[in-house]
C-alpha positions as CSV (number, residue, x, y, z in Angstrom):
1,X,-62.3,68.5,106.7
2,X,-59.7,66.1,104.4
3,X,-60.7,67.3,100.7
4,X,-58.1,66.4,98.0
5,X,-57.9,65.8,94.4
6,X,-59.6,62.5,95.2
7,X,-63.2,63.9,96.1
8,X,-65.8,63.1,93.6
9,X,-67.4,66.4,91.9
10,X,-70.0,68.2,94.3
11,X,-73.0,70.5,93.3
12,X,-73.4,72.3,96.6
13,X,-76.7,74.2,97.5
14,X,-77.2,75.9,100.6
15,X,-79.2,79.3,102.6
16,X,-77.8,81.7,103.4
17,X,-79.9,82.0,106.5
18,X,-79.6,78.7,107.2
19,X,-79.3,79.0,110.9
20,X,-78.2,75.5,112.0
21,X,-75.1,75.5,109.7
22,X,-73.3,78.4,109.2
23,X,-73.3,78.9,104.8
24,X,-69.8,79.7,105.5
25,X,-69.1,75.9,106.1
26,X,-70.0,75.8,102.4
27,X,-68.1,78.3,101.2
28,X,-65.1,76.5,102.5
29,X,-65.5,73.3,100.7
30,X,-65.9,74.9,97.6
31,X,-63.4,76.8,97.6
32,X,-61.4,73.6,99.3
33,X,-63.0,71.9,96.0
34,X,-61.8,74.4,93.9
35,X,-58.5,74.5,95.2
36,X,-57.9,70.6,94.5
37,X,-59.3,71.1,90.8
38,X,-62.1,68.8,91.9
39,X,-65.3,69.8,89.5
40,X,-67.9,72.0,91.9
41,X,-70.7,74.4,91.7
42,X,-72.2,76.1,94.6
43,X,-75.5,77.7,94.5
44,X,-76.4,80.2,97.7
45,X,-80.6,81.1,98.0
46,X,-80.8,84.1,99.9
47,X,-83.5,82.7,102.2
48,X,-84.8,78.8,102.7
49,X,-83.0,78.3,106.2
50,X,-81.8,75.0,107.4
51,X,-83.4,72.0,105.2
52,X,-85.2,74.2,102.8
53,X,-84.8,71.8,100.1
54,X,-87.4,69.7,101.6
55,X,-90.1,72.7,101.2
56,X,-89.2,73.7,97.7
57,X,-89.1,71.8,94.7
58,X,-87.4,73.9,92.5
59,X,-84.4,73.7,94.3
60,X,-83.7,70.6,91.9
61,X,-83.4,72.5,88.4
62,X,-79.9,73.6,89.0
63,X,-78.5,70.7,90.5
64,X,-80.2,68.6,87.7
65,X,-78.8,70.6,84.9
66,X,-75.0,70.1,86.8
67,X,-75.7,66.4,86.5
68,X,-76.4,67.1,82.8
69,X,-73.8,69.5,82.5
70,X,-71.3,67.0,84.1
71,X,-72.5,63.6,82.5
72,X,-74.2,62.2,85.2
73,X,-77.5,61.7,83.4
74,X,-78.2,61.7,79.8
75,X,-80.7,64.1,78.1
């Protein structure tokens, strides 16, 4: 994975039963992220497995409040 200072700033949600892609995967961007001083979050749900966004709604409020946060969209 390339990742530099040149990434654009990622919210990143993921299971951490997801068992298609390993939440590790994850773990290493942000920390990649991180490491580059790009702006990231990272949110880990215990339990949704692979796609679980698709099943539950509220998955949104965090990553909508990041692109509050983070001046993506205006209150």
């Amino acid at each position: 994975m390339m990742v530099d200072e040149n990434n654009p700033p990622a919210c990143i949600t993921h299971a951490a039963n997801d068992n298609v892609v390993d939440v590790d995967n994850s773990i290493f961007y942000f920390e990649q992220l991180k490491h580059h001083k790009v702006p990231v979050e990272m949110h880990i749900c215990q339990k949704g497995n692979h796609g679980f966004i698709f099943k539950h709604e509220t998955w949104m409020y965090p990553l909508i409040q990041w692109m509050k946060n983070s001046g993506f969209l205006i209150n």
